[in-house]
PDB file of N, CA, C and O in Angstrom:
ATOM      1  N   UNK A   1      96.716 136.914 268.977  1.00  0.00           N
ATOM      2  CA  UNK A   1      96.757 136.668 267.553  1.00  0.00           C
ATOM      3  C   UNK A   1      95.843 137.629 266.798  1.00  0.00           C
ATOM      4  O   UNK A   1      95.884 137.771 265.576  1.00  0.00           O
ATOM      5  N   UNK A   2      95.276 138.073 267.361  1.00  0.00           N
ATOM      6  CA  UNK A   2      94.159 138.814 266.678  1.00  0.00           C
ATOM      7  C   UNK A   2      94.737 140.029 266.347  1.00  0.00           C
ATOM      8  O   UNK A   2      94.757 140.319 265.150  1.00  0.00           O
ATOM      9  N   UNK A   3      95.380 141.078 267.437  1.00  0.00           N
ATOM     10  CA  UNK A   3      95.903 141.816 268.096  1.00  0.00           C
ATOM     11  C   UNK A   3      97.204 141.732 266.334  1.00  0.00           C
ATOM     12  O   UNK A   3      97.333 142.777 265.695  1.00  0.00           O
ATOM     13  N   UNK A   4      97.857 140.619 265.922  1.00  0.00           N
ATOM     14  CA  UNK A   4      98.986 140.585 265.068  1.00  0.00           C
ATOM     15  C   UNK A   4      97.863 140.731 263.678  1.00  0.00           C
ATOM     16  O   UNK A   4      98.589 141.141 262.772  1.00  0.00           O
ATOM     17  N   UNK A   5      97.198 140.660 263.420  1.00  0.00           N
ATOM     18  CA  UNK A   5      95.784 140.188 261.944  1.00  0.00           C
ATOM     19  C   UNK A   5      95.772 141.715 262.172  1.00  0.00           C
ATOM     20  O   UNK A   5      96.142 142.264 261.134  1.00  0.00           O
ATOM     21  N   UNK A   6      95.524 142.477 263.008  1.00  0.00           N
ATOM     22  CA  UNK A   6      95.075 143.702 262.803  1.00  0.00           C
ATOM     23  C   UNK A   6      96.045 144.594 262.208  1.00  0.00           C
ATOM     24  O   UNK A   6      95.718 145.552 261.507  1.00  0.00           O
ATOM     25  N   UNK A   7      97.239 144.281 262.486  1.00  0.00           N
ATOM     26  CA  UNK A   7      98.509 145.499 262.327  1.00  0.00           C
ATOM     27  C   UNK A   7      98.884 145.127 260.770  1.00  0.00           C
ATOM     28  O   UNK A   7      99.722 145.749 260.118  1.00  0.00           O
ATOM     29  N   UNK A   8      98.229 144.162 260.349  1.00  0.00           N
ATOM     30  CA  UNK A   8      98.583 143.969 258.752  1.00  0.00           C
ATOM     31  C   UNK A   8      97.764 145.353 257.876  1.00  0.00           C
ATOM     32  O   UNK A   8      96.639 145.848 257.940  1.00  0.00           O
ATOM     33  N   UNK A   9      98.999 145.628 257.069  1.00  0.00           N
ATOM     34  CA  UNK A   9      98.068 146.583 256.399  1.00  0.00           C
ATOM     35  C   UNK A   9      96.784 146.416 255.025  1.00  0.00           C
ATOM     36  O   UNK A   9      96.543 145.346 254.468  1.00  0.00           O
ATOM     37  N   UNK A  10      96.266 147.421 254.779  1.00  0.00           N
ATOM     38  CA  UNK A  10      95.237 147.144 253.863  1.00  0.00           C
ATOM     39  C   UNK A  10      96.149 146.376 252.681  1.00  0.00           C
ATOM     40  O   UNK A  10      97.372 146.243 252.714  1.00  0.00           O
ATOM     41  N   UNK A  11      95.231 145.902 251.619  1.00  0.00           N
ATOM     42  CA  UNK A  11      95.935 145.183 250.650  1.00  0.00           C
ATOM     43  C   UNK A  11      95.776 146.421 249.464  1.00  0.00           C
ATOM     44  O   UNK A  11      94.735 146.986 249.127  1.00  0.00           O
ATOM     45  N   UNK A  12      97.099 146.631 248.976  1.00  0.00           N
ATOM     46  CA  UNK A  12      97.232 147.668 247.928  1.00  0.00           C
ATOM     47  C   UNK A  12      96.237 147.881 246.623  1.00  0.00           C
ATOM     48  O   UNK A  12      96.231 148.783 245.785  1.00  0.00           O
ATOM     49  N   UNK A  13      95.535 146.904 246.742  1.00  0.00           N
ATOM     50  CA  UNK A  13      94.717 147.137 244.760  1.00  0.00           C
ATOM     51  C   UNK A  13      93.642 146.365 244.873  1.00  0.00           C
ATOM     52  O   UNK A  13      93.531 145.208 245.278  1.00  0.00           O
ATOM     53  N   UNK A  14      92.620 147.362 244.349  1.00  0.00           N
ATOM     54  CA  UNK A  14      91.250 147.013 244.284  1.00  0.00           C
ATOM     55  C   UNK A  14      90.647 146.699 243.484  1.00  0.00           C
ATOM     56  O   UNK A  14      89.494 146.326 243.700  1.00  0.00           O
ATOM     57  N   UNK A  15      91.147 146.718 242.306  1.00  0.00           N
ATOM     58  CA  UNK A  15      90.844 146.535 240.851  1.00  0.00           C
ATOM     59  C   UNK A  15      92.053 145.864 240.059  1.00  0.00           C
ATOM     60  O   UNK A  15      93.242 145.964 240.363  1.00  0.00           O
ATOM     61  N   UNK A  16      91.472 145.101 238.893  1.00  0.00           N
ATOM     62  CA  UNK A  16      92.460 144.509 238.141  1.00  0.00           C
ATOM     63  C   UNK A  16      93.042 145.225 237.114  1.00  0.00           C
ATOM     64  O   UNK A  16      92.371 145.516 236.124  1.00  0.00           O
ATOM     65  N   UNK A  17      94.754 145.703 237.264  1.00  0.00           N
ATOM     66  CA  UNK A  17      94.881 146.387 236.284  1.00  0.00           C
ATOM     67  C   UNK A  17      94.941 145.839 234.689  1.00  0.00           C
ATOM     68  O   UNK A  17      95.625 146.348 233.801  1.00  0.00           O
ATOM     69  N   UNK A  18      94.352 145.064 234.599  1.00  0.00           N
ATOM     70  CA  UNK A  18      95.073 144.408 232.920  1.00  0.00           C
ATOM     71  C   UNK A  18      93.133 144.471 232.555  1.00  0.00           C
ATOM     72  O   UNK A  18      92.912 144.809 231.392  1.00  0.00           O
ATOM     73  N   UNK A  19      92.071 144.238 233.259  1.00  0.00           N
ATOM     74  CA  UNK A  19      91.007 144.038 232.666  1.00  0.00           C
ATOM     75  C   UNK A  19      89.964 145.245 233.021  1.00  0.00           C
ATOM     76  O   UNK A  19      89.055 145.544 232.246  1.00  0.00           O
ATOM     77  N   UNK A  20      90.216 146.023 234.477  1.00  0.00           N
ATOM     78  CA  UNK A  20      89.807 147.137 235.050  1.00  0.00           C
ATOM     79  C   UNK A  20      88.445 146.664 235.833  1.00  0.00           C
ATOM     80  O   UNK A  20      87.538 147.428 236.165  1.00  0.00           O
ATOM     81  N   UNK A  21      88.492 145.052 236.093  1.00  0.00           N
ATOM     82  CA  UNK A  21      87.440 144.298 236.874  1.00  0.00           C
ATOM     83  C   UNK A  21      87.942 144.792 238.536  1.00  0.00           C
ATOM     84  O   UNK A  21      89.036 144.827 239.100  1.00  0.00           O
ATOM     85  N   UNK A  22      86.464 145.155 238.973  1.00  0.00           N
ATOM     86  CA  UNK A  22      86.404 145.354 240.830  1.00  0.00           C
ATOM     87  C   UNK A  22      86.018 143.591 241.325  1.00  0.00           C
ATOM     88  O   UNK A  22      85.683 143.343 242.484  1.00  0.00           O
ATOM     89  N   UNK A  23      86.097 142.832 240.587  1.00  0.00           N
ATOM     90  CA  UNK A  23      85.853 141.549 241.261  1.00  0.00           C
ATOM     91  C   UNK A  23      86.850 140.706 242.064  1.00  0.00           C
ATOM     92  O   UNK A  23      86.716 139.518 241.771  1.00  0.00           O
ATOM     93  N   UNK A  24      87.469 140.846 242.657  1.00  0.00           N
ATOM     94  CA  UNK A  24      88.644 140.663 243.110  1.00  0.00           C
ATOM     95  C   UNK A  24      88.570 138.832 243.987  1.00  0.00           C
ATOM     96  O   UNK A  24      87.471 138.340 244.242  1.00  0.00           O
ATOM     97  N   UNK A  25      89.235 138.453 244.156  1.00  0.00           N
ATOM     98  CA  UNK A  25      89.281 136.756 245.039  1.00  0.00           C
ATOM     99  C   UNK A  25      90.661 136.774 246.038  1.00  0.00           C
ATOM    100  O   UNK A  25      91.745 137.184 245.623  1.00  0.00           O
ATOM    101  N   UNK A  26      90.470 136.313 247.287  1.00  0.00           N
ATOM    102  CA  UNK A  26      91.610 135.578 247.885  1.00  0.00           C
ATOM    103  C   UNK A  26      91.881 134.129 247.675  1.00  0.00           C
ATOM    104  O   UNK A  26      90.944 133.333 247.728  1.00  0.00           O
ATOM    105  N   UNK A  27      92.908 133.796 247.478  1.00  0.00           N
ATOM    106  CA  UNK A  27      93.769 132.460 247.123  1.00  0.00           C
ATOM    107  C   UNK A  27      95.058 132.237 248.254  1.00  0.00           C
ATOM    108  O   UNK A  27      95.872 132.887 248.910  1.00  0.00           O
ATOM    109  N   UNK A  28      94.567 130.663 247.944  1.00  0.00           N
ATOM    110  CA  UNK A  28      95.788 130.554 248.908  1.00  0.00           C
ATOM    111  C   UNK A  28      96.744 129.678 248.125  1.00  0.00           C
ATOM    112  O   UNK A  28      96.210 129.226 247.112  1.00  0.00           O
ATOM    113  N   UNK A  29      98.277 129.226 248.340  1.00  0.00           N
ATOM    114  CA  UNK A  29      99.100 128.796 247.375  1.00  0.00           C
ATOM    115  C   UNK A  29      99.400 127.356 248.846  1.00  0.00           C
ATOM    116  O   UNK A  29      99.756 127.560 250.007  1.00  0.00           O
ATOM    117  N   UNK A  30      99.074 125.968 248.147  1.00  0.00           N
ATOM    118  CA  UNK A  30      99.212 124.792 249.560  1.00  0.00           C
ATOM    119  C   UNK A  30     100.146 123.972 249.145  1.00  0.00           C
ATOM    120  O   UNK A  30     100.347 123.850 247.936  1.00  0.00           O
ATOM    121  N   UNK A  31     100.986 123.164 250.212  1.00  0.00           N
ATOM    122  CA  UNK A  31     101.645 121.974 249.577  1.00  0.00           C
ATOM    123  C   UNK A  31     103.441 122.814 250.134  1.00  0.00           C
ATOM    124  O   UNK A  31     103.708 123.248 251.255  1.00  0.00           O
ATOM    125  N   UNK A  32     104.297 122.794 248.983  1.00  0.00           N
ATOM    126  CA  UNK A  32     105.628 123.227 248.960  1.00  0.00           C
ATOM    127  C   UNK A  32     105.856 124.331 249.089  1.00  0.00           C
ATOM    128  O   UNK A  32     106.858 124.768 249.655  1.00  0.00           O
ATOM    129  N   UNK A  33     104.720 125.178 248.447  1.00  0.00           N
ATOM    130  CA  UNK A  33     104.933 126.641 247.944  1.00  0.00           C
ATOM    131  C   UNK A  33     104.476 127.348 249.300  1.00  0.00           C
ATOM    132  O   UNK A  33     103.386 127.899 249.462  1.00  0.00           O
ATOM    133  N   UNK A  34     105.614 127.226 250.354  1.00  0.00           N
ATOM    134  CA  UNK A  34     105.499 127.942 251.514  1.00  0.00           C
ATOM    135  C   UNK A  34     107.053 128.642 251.477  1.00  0.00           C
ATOM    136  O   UNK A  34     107.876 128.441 250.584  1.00  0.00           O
ATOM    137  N   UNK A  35     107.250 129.509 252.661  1.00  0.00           N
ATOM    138  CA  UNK A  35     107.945 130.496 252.540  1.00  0.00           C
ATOM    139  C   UNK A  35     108.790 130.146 254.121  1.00  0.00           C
ATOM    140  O   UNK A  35     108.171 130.135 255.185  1.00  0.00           O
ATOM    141  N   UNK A  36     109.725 129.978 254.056  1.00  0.00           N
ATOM    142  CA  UNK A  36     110.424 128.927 255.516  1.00  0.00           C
ATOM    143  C   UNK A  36     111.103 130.340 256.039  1.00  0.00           C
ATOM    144  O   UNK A  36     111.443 131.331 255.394  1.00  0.00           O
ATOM    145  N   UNK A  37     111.177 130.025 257.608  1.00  0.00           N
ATOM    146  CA  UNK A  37     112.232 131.078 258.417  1.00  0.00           C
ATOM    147  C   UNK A  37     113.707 130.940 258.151  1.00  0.00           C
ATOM    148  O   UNK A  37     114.510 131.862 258.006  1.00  0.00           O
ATOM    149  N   UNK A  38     113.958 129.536 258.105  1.00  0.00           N
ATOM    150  CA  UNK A  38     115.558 129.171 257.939  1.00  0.00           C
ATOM    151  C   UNK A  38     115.492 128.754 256.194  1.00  0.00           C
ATOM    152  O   UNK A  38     114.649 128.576 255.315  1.00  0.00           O
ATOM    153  N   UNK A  39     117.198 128.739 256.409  1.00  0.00           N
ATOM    154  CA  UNK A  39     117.313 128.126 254.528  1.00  0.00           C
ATOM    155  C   UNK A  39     116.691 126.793 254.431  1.00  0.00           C
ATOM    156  O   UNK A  39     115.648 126.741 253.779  1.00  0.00           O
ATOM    157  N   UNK A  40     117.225 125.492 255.062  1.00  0.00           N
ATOM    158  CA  UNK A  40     116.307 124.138 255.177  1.00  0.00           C
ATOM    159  C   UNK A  40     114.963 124.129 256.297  1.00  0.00           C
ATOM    160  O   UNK A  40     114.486 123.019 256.535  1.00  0.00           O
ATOM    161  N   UNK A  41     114.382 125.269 256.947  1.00  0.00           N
ATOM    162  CA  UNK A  41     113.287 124.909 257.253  1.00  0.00           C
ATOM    163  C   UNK A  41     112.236 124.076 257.223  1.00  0.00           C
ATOM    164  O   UNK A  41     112.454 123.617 256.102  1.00  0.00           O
ATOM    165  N   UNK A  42     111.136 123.450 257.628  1.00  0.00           N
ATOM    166  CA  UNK A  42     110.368 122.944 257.671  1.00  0.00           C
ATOM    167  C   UNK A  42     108.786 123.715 257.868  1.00  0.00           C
ATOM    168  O   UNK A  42     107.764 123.527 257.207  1.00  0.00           O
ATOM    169  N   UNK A  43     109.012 124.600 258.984  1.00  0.00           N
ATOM    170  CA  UNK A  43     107.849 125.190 259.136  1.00  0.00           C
ATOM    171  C   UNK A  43     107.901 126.487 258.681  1.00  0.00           C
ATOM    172  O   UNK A  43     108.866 127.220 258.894  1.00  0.00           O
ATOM    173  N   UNK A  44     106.893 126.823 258.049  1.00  0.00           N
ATOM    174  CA  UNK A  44     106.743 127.929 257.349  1.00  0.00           C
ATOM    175  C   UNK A  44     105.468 128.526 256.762  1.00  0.00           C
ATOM    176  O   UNK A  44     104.441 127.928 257.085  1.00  0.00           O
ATOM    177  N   UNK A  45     105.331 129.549 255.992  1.00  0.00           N
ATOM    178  CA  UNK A  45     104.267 130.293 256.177  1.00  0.00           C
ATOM    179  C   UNK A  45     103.664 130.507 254.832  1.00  0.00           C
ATOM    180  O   UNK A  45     104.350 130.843 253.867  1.00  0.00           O
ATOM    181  N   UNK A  46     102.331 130.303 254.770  1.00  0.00           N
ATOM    182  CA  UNK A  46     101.510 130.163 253.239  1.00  0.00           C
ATOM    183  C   UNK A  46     101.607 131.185 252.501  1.00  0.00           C
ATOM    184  O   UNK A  46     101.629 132.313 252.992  1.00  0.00           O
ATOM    185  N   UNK A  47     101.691 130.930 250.995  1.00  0.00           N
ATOM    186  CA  UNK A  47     101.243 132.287 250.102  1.00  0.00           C
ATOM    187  C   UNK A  47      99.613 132.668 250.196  1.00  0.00           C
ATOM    188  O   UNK A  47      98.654 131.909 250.344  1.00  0.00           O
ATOM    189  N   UNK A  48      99.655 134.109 250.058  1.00  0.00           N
ATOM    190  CA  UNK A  48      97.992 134.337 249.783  1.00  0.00           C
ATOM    191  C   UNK A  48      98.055 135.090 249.204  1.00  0.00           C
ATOM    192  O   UNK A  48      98.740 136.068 249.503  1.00  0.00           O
ATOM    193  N   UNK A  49      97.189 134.978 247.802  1.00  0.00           N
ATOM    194  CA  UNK A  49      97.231 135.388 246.190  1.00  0.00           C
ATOM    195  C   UNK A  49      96.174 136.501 246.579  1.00  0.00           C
ATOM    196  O   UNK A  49      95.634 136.410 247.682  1.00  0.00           O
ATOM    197  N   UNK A  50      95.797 137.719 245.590  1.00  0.00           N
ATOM    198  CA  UNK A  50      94.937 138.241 245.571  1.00  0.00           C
ATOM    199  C   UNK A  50      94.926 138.225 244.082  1.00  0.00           C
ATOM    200  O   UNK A  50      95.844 138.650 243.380  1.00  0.00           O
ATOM    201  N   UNK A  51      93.231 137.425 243.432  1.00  0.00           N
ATOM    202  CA  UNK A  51      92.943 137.252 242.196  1.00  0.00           C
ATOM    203  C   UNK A  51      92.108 137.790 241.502  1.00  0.00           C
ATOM    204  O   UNK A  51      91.130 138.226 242.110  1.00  0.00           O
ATOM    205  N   UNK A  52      92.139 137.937 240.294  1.00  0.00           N
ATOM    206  CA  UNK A  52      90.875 138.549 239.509  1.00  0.00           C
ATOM    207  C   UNK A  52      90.120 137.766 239.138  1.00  0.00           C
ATOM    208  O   UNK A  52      90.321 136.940 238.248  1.00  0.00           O
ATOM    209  N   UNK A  53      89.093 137.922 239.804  1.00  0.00           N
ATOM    210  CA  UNK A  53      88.077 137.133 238.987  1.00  0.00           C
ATOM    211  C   UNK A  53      87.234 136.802 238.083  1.00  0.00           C
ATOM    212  O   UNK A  53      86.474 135.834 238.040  1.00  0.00           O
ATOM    213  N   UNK A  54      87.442 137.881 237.157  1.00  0.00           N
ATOM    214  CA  UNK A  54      86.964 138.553 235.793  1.00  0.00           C
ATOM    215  C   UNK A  54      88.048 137.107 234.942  1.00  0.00           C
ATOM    216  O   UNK A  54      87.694 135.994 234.555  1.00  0.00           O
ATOM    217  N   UNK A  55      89.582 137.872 234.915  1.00  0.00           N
ATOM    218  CA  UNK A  55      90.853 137.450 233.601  1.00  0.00           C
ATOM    219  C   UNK A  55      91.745 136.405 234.868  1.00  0.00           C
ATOM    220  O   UNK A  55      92.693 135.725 234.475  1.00  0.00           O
ATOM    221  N   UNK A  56      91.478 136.383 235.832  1.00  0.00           N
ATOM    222  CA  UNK A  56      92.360 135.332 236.557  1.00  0.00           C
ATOM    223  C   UNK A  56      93.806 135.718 236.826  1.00  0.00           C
ATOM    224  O   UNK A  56      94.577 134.846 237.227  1.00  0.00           O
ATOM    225  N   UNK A  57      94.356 137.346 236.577  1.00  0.00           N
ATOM    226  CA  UNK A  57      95.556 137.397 236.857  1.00  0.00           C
ATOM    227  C   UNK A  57      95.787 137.785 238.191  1.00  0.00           C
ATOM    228  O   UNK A  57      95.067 138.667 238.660  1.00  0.00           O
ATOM    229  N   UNK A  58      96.944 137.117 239.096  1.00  0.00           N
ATOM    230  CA  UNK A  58      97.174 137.248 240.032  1.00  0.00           C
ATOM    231  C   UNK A  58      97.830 139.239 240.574  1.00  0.00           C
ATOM    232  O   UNK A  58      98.839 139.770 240.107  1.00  0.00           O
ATOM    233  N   UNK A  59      97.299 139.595 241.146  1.00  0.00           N
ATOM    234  CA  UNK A  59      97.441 140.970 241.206  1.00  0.00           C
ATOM    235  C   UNK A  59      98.727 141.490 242.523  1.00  0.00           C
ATOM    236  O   UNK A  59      99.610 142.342 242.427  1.00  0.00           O
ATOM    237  N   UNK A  60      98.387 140.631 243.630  1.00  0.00           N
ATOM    238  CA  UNK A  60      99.308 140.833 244.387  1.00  0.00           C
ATOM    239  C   UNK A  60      99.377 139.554 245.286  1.00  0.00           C
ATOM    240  O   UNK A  60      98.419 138.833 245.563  1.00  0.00           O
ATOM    241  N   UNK A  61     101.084 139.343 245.823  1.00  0.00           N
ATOM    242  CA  UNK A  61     100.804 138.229 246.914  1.00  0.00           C
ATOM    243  C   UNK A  61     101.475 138.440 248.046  1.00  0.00           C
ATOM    244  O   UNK A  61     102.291 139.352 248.178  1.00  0.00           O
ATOM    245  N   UNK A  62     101.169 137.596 248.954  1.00  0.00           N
ATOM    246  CA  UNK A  62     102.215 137.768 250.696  1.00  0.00           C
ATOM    247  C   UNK A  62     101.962 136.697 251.436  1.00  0.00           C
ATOM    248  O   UNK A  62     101.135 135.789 251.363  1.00  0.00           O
ATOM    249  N   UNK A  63     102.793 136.960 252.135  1.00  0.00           N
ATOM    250  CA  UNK A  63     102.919 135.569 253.341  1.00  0.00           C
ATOM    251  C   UNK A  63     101.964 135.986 254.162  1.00  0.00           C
ATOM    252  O   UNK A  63     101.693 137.176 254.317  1.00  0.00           O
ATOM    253  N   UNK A  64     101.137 134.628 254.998  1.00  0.00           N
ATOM    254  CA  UNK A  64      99.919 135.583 255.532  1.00  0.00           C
ATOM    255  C   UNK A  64     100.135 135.762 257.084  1.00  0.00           C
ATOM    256  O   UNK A  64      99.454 136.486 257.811  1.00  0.00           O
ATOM    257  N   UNK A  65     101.099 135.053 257.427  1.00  0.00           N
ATOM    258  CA  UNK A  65     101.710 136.045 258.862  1.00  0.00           C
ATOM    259  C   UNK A  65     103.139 136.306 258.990  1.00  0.00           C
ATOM    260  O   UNK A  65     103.975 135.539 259.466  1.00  0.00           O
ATOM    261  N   UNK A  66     103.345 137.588 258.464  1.00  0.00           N
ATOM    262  CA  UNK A  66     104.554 138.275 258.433  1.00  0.00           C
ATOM    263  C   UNK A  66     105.076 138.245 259.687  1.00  0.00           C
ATOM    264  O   UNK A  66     106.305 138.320 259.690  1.00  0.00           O
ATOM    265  N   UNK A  67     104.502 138.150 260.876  1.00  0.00           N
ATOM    266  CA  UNK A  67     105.122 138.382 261.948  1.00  0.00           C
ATOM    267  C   UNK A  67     106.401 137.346 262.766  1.00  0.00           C
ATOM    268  O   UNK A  67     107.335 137.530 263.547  1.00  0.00           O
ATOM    269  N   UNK A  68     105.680 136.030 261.933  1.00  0.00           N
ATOM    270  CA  UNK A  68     106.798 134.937 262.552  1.00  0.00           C
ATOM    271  C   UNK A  68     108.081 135.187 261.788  1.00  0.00           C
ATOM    272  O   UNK A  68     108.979 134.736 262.499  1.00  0.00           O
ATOM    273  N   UNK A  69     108.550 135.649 260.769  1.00  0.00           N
ATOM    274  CA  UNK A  69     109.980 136.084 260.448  1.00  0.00           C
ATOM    275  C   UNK A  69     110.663 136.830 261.395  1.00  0.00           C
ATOM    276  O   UNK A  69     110.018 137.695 261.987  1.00  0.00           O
ATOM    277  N   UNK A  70     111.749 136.688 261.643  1.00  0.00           N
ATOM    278  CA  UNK A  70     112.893 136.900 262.501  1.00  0.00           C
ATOM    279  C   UNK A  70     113.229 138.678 261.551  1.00  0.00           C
ATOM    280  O   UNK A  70     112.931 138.884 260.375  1.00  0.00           O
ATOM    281  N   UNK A  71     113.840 139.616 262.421  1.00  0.00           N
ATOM    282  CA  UNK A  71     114.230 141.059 261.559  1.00  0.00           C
ATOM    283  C   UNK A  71     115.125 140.435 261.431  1.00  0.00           C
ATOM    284  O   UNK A  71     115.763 139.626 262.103  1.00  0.00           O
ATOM    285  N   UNK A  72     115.192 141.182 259.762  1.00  0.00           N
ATOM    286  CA  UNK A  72     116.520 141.318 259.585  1.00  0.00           C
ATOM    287  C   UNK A  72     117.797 142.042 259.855  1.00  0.00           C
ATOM    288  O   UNK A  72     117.728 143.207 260.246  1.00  0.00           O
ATOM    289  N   UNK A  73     118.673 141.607 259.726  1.00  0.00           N
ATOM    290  CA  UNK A  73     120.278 142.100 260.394  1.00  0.00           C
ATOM    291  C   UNK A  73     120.869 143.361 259.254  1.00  0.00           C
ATOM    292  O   UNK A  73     121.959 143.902 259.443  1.00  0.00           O
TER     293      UNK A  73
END
């Protein structure tokens, strides 16, 4: 598992573009707002926000282990 955390790439943006704040936050999104393998799934995989912590706008987001998705066809 560790070995899969590593091959994720850097996160694109370091700064907030709307306020030009370097204060940046990780967030996580809990509850429904998950991201399923199948159409009616059950198990599935969290959002994780990257936030400003200056103006609060959400800057970028992703599922935080890409790897359990199936390729696509």
């Amino acid at each position: 598992m560790i070995y899969r955390e590593e091959k994720q790439p850097q996160i694109p943006v370091n700064h907030c573009a709307w306020c030009g704040s370097y204060d940046l936050g990780i967030g996580w999104q809990q509850n429904e707002a998950i991201v399923t393998f199948r159409r009616n799934g059950l198990l599935g995989n969290r959002l994780k926000y990257v936030i400003c912590r200056n103006c609060g706008a959400v800057l970028y987001q992703y599922v935080a282990e890409p790897w359990r998705f199936p390729p696509a066809e």
